[in-house]
N, C-alpha and C positions, 0 to 999 in steps of 0.2 A: 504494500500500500504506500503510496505515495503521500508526504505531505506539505502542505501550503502552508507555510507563515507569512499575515499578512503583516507588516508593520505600520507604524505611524508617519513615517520622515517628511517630512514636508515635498511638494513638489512633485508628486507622483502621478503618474495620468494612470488612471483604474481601466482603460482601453485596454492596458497591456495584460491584465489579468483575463480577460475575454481569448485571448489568445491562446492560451496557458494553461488556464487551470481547467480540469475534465470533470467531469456528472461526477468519481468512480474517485476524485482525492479527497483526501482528510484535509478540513481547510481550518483554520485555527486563526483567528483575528484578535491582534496585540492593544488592544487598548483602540485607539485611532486606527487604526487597521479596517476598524468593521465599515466605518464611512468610506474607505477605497471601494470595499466589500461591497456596500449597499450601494453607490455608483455604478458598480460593476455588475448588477443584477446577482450577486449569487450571498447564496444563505450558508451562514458556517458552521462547520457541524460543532465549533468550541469558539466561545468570546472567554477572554480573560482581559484584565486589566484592573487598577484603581480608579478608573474611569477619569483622569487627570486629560486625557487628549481626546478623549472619541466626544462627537455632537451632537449625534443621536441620542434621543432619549428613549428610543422604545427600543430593546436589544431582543433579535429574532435570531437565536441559534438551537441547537440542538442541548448544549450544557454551556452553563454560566459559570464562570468562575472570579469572583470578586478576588481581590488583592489586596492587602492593606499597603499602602503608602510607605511604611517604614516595613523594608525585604531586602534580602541580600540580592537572590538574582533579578534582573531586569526582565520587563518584558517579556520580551524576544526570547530569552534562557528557560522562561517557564515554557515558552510554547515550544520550545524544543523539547523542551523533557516533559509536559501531555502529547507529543507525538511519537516521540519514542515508547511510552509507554503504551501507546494506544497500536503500537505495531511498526508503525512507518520507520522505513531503515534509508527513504530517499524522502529528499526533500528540498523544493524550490521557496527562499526567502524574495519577499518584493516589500519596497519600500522599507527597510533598512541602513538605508544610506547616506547621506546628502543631512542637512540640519546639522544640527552637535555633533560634533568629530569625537566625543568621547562614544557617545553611542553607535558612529559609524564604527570605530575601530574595535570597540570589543563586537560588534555582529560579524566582524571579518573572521575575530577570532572564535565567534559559535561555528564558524565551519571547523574548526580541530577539535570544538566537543563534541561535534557531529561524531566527524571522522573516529574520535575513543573513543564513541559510545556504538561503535562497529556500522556506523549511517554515513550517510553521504549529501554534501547539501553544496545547492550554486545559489548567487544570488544573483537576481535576474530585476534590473531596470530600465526604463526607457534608451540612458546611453550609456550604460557600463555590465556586464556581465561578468562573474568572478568565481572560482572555485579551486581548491586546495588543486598543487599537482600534482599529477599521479608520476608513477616509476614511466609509463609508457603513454601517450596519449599523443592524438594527429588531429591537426585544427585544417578544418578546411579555408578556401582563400574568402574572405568579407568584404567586400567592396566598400570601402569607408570606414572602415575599421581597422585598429593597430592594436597589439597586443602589449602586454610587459610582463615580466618574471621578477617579482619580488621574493626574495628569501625572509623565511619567519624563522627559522633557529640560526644560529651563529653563524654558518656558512653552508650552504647546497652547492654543491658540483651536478653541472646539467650543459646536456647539448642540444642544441635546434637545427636544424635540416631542413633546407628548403623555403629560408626566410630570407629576407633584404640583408639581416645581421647575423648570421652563422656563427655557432657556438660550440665548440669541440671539447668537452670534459673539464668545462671553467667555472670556477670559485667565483661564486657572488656571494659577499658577503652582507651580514645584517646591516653591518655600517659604513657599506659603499655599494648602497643600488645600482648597479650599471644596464640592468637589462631591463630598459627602458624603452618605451616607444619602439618594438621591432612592427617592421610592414610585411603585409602579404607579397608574395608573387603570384605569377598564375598557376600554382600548383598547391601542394598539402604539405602542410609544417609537420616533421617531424619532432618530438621534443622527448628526450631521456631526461627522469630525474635519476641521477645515480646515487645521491649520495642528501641526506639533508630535508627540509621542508621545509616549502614554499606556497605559495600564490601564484595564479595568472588572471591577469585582468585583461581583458578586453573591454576597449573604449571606442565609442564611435565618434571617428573625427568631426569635430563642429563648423559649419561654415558649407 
């Protein structure tokens, strides 16, 4: 089973959820989440929140889960763990992003709870897609789109194949981003992680 975390972040066009999200996933709405949600025509099988960001006052889901104010985990972290516990081991995060940089950066890092809690999760917005890298993965070519390789532990050794900036078993490290802004060609990006753990973000070029 698949599941949808919706988030709050401001700036988020609910169109993209139409696209996306299917009859058959477990859809889970963060607080403000549920207003992308009710935009977007679709009814969530879980609302949680403290009700601090959503605007709606009638909440139409399947199970209701109130939050007090003073919590360790955020949001975003409970609705990850009522979807892990409800079964789902994949899961696409929207509207996550953008607003507070404290909240965007630790939702980067609910993909590596994901990942330990044996799940898998991308976050998917208007102009950025993002998800942990695998040992092996091939990106096909996106017309207006650039990618980058961020390392999240001390250092990843990783190669790329078939891109603008070719990369043959090189150290990026945490505290010298260089794998930045690589471009498609007209073929399929090869990418090895060999060694480490990281990020790839895909952005679509503005303009």
């Amino acid at each position: 089973m698949r599941g949808i975390i919706i988030g709050a972040a401001p700036g988020f066009d609910p169109e993209l959820l139409k696209s996306h999200v299917r009859p058959e996933d477990y859809v889970i709405c963060a607080d403000g989440g549920y207003d992308y949600a009710l935009r977007a025509g679709i009814v969530p099988n879980v609302f949680l929140g403290d009700m601090d960001s959503v605007h709606s006052q009638d909440i139409s889901a399947s199970r209701v889960i109130r939050l007090s104010p003073q919590k360790d985990d955020t949001d975003s972290y409970t609705a990850a763990r009522v979807g892990l516990e409800a079964g789902c081991r994949e899961f696409l995060l929207f509207a996550v992003t953008g607003g507070r940089l404290d909240h965007s950066l630790a939702n980067l890092f609910l993909l590596d709870f994901l990942q330990a809690a044996g799940a898998w999760g991308r976050i998917v917005e208007p102009d950025i897609e993002c998800e942990l890298l695998r040992p092996f993965m091939t990106l096909w070519p996106r017309k207006g789109w650039f990618y980058s390789l961020i390392a999240l532990s001390e250092e990843m050794v990783v190669s790329e194949k078939g891109c603008q900036y070719e990369l043959d078993h090189a150290t990026i490290r945490q505290n010298y981003q260089y794998g930045i802004s690589n471009e498609f060609l007209d073929q399929e990006v090869a990418l090895t992680l060999h060694s480490g753990k990281g990020l790839i973000i895909l952005v679509k070029q503005s303009g």
